[in-house]
LUMRO-412223 format. One record per residue (C-alpha): y, z, x; residue in one letter. Coordinates in steps of 0.001 Angstrom, whole numbers, plus 500000, padded with zeros to 6 digits. Layout:
BEGIN
<site><c2>Y</c2><c3>Z</c3><c1>X</c1><rest>A</rest></site>
...
// end
This chain:
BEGIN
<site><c2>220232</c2><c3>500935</c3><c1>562307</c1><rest>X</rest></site>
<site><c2>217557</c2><c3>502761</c3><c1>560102</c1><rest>X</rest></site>
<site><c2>218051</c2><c3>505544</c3><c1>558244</c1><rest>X</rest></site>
<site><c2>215700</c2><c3>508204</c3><c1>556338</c1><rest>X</rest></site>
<site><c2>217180</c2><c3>510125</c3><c1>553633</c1><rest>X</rest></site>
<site><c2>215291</c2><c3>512724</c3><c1>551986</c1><rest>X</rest></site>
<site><c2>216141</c2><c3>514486</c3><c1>548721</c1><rest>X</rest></site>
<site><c2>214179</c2><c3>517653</c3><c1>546430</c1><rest>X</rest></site>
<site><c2>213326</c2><c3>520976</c3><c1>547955</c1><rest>X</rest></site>
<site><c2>214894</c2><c3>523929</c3><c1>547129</c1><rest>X</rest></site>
<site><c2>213834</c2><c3>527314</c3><c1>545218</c1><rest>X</rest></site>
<site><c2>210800</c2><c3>527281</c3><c1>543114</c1><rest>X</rest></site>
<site><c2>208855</c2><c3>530344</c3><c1>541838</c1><rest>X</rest></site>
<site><c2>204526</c2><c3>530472</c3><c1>542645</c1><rest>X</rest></site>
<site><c2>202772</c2><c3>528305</c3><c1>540191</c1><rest>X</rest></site>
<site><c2>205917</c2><c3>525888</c3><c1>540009</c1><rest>X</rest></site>
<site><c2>206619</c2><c3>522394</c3><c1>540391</c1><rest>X</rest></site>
<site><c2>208814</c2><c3>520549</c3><c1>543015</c1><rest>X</rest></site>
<site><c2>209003</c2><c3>516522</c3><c1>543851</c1><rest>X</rest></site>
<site><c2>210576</c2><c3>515105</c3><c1>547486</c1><rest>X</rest></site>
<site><c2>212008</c2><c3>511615</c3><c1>547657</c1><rest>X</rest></site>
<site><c2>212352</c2><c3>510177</c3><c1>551170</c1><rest>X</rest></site>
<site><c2>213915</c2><c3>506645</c3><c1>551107</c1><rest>X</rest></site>
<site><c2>214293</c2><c3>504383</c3><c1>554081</c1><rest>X</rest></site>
<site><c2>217779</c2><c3>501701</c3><c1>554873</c1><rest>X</rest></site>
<site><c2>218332</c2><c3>499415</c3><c1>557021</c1><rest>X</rest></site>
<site><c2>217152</c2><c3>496905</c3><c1>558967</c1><rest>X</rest></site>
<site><c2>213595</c2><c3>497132</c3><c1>558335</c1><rest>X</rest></site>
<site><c2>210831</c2><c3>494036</c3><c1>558801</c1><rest>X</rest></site>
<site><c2>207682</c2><c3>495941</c3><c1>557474</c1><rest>X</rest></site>
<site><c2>206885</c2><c3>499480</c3><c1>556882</c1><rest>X</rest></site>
<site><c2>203360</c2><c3>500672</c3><c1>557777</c1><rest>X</rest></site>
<site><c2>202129</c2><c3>504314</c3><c1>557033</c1><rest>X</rest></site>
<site><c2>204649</c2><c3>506583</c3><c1>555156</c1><rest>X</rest></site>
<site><c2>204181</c2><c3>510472</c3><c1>554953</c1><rest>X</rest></site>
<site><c2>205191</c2><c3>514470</c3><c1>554781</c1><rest>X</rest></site>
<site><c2>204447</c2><c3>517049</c3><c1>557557</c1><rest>X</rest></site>
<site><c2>206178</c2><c3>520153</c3><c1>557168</c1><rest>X</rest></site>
<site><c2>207163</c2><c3>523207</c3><c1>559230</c1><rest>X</rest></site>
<site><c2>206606</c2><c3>527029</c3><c1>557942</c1><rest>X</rest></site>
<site><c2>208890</c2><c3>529503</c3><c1>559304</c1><rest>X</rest></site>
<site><c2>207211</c2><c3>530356</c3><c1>562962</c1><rest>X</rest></site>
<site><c2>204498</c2><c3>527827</c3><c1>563248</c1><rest>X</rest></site>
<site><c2>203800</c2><c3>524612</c3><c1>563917</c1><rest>X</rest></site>
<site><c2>204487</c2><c3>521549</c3><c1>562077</c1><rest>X</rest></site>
<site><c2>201810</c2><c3>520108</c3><c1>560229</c1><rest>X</rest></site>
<site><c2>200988</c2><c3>517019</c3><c1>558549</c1><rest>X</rest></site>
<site><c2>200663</c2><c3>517477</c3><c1>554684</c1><rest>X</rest></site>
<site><c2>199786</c2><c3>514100</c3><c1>553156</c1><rest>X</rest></site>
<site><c2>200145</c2><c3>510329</c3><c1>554375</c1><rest>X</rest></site>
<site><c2>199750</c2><c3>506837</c3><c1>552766</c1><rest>X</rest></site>
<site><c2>198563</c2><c3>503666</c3><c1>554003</c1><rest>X</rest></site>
<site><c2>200266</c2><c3>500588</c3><c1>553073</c1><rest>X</rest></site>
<site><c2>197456</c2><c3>499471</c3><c1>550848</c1><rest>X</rest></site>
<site><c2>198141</c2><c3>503201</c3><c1>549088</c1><rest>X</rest></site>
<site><c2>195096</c2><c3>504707</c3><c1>550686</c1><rest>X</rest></site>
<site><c2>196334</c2><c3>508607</c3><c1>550642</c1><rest>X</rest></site>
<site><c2>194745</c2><c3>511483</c3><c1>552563</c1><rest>X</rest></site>
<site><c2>196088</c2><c3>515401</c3><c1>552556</c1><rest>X</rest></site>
<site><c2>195801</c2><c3>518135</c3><c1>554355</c1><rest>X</rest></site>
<site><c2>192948</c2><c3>520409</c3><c1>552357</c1><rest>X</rest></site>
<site><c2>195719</c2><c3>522718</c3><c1>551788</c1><rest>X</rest></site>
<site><c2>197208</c2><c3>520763</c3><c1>549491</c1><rest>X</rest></site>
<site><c2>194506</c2><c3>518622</c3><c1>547760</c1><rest>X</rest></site>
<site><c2>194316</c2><c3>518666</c3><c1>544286</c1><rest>X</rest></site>
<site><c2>198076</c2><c3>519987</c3><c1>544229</c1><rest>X</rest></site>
<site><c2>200403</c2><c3>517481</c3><c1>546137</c1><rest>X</rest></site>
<site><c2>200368</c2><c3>513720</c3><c1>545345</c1><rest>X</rest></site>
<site><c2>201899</c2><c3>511464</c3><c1>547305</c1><rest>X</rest></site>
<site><c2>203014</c2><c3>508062</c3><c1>546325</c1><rest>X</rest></site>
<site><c2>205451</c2><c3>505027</c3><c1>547348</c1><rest>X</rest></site>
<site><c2>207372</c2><c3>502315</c3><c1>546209</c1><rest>X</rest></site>
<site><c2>207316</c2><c3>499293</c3><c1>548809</c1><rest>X</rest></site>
<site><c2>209888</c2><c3>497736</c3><c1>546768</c1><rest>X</rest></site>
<site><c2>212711</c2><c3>500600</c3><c1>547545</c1><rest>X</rest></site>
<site><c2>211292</c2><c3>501914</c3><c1>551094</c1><rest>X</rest></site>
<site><c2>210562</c2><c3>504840</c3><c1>549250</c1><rest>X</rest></site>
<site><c2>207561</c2><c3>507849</c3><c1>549418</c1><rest>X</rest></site>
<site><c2>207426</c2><c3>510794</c3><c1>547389</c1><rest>X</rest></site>
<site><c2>205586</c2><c3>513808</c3><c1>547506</c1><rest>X</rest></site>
<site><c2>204670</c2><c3>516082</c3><c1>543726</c1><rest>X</rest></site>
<site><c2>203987</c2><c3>519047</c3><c1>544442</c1><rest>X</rest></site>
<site><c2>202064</c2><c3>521215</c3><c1>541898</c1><rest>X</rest></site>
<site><c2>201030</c2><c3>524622</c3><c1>541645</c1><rest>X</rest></site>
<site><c2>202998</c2><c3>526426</c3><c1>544660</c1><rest>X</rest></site>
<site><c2>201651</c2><c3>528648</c3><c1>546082</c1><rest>X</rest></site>
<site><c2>204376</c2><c3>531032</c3><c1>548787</c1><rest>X</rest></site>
<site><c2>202544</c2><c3>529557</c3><c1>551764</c1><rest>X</rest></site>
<site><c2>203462</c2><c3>525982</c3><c1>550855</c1><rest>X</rest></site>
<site><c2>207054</c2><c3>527022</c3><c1>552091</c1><rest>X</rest></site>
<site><c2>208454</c2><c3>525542</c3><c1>555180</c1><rest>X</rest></site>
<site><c2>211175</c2><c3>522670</c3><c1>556208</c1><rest>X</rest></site>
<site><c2>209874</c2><c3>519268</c3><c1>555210</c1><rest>X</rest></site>
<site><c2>209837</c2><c3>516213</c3><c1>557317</c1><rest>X</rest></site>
<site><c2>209339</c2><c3>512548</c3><c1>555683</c1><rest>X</rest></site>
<site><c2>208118</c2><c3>510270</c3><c1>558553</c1><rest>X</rest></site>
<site><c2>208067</c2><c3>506078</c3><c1>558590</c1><rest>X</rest></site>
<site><c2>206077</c2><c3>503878</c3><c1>560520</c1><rest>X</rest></site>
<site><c2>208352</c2><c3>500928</c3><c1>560660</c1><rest>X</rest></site>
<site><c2>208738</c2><c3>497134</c3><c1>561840</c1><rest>X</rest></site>
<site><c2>212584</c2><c3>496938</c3><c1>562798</c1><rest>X</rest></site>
<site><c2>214469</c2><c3>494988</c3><c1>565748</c1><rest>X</rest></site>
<site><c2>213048</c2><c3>497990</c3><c1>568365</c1><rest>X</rest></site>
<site><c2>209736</c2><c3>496888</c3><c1>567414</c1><rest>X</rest></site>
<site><c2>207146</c2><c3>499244</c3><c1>565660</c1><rest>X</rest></site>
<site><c2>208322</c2><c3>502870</c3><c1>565875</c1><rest>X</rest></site>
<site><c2>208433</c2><c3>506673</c3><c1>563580</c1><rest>X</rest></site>
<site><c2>211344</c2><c3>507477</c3><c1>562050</c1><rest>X</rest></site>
<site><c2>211959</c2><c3>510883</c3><c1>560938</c1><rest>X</rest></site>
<site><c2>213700</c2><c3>512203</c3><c1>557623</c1><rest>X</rest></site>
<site><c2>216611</c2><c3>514972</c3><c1>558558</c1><rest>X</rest></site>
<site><c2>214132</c2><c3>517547</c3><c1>556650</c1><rest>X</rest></site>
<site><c2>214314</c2><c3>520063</c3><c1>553550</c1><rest>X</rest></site>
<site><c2>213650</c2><c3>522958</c3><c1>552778</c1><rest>X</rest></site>
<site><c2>210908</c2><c3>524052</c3><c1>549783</c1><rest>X</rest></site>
<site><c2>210778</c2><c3>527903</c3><c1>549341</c1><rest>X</rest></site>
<site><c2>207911</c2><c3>528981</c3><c1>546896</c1><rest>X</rest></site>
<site><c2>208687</c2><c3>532976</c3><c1>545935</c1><rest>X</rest></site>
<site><c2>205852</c2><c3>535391</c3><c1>545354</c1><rest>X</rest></site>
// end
């Protein structure tokens, strides 16, 4: 059984400062690509920022310069900072897992939270 569990979000004013945790459990072999999409209220969901397993990052241009994402391969774990908010940064956030487990190589999605930037 693997499990995401994701952690931050919340209320934050423009200009502000928010951090996501997404850690992965269980039984995991190898973990590949880690990375954020997110959803804004009525549209699509979008990816935001991923990293490699060798740390190699890429964002959406949305975001660069502003988010930085990051993992620890020791604790499963990817993190997205996210820096100067602007209201359209506001949406559900998804962590997602490219993973090695005993149903072979597969995605595995983080339950999602919400970041709401205010004008």
């Amino acid at each position: 059984q693997v499990q995401l569990v994701e952690s931050g979000g919340g209320l934050v004013q423009a200009g502000g400062s928010l951090s996501l945790s997404c850690a992965a459990s269980g039984s995991i072999s190898s973990i590949n690509a880690m990375g954020w999409y997110r959803q804004p209220p009525g549209k699509q969901r979008e990816l935001v920022a991923r990293i490699t397993s060798g740390g190699v990052a890429n964002y959406a241009d949305s975001v660069k310069g502003r988010f930085t994402i990051s993992r620890d391969n020791a604790k499963n774990t990817v993190y997205l900072a996210m820096n100067s908010l602007k209201p359209d940064d506001s949406g559900d956030y998804y962590c997602y897992v490219t993973l090695l487990s005993t149903n072979g190589w597969t995605d595995r999605w983080g339950q999602g939270t919400q970041v709401t930037v205010s004008s």
